[in-house]
N, C-alpha and C positions, 0 to 999 in steps of 0.2 A: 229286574227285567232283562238287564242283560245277559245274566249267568241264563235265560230262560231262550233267547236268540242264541247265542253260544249251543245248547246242548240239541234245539230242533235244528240247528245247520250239522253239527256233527251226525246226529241221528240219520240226516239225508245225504250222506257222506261217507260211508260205511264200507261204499263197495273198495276191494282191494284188485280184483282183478275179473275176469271173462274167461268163462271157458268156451272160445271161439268154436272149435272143431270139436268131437267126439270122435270114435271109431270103436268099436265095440262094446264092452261092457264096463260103461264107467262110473262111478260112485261118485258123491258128493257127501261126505256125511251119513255114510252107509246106506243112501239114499241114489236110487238110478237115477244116470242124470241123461235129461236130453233138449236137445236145442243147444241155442247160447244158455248160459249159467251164467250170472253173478255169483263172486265171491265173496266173503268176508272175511277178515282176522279170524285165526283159529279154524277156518274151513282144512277138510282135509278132502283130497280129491285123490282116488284111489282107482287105478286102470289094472283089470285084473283077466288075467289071458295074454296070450301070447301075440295075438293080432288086434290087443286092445290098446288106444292113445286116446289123450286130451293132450288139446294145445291150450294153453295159458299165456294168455295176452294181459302182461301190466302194464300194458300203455308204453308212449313215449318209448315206440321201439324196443321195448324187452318182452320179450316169450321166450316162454320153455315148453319143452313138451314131455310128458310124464308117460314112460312104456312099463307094461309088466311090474308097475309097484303103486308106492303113496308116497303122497307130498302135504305137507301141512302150511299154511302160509300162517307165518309168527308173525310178522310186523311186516307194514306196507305204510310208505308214508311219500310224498314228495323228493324227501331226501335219498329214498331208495325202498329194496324191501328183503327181507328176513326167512328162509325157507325152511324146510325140515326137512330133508330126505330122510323116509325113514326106511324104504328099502326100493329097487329097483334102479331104473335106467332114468336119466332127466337129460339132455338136452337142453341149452341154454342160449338165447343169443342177445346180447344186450350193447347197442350202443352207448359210447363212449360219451358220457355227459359231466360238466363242473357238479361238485359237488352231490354226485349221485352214487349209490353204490349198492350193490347187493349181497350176498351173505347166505352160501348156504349151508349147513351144518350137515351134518351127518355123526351117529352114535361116535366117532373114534375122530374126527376131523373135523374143520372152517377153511370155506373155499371161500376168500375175499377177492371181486368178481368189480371191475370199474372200466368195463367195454373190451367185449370178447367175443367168440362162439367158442362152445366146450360144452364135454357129454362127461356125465359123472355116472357115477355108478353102485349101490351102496348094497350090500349083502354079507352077512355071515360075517361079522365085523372086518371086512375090509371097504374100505371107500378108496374106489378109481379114477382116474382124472386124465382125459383126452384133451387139447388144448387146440382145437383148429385154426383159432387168428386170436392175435394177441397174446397175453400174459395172467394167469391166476394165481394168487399166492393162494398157497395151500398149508395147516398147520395142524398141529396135535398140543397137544398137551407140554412136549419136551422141545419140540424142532420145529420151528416153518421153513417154508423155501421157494420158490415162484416157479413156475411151470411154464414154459413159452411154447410158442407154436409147434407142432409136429413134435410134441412129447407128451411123455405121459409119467403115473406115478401111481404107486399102491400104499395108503396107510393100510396098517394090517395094525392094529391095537393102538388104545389112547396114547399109550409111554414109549413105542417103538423112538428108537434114540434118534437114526440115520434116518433120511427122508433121503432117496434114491433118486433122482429123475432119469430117465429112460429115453430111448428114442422110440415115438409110438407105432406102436405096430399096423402093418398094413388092414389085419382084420379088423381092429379097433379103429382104424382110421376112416375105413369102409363102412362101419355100422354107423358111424358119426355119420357122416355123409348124407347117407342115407334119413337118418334124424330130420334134419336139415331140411332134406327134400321135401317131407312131411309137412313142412313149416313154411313153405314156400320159399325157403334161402338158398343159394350157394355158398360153397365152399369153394376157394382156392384149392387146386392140386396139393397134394402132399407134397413137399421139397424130397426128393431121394437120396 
């Protein structure tokens, strides 16, 4: 009886996230999505065009917003949640919580994310990293490194040895921004 409460609580328990906002042509599961969405594990949500976004609301102060690509949500749990970039622009803003953490992968990189704003960026095997507030450790295969505010970073291949950090550039700093805006956040000025 209990394994039988146990599995109808999980059952009504599923959702991982909302897709609050839409803006033009956006997929759920290769499936057009409109209104609010519910999400599950395994959802992939896919914004495809140029002036197309979803914003993704996981609660407890974190959303992302997903431009010109796809996102696959791996794992969503309390303790945090699990992404896939698998190409495009994302947008992230996540308050700073105990014991919470998020984790977005990308084919060549892990961006380890524990209360932040930052816009990634994932294409043609390089994965990019803007860091608006706060701090992202970023890794490969060979090298991590942390990435703090007003910088940025390119993996270009799983093995690239050096992990370079950067001072972010103003156009990059300005699409961020912009992100942002969409999501109804601010950003702090760029330090110059």
């Amino acid at each position: 009886m209990k394994i039988l409460i146990v599995l109808i609580f999980a059952t009504f328990n599923l959702q991982a996230a909302v897709l609050s906002k839409i803006s033009g042509n956006v997929l759920v599961n290769s499936l057009k999505a409109k209104g609010k969405v519910e999400l599950s594990l395994g959802d992939t949500v896919t914004a495809k065009g140029k002036n197309s976004y979803a914003i993704i609301d996981f609660g407890e102060e974190t959303k992302s917003i997903i431009t010109n690509g796809s996102i696959k949500i791996e794992k969503s749990s309390n303790k945090g949640h699990e992404l896939n970039l698998i190409k495009g622009l994302l947008s992230t803003s996540m308050k700073q919580a105990k014991n919470k953490k998020l984790q977005i992968k990308t084919k060549n990189a892990v961006l380890g994310v524990r209360g932040t704003k930052f816009l990634t960026m994932y294409g043609e095997d390089d994965t990019y990293l803007c860091v608006c507030e706060g701090t992202v450790e970023i890794k490969n295969r060979v090298s991590s490194t942390l990435v703090n505010r007003d910088e940025d970073i390119h993996v270009t291949g799983e093995n690239q040895k050096t992990l370079v950090v950067t001072k972010a550039n103003d156009q990059m700093w300005d699409m961020s921004v912009e992100q942002f805006k969409l999501m109804g956040l601010k950003v702090k000025p760029k330090n110059n």
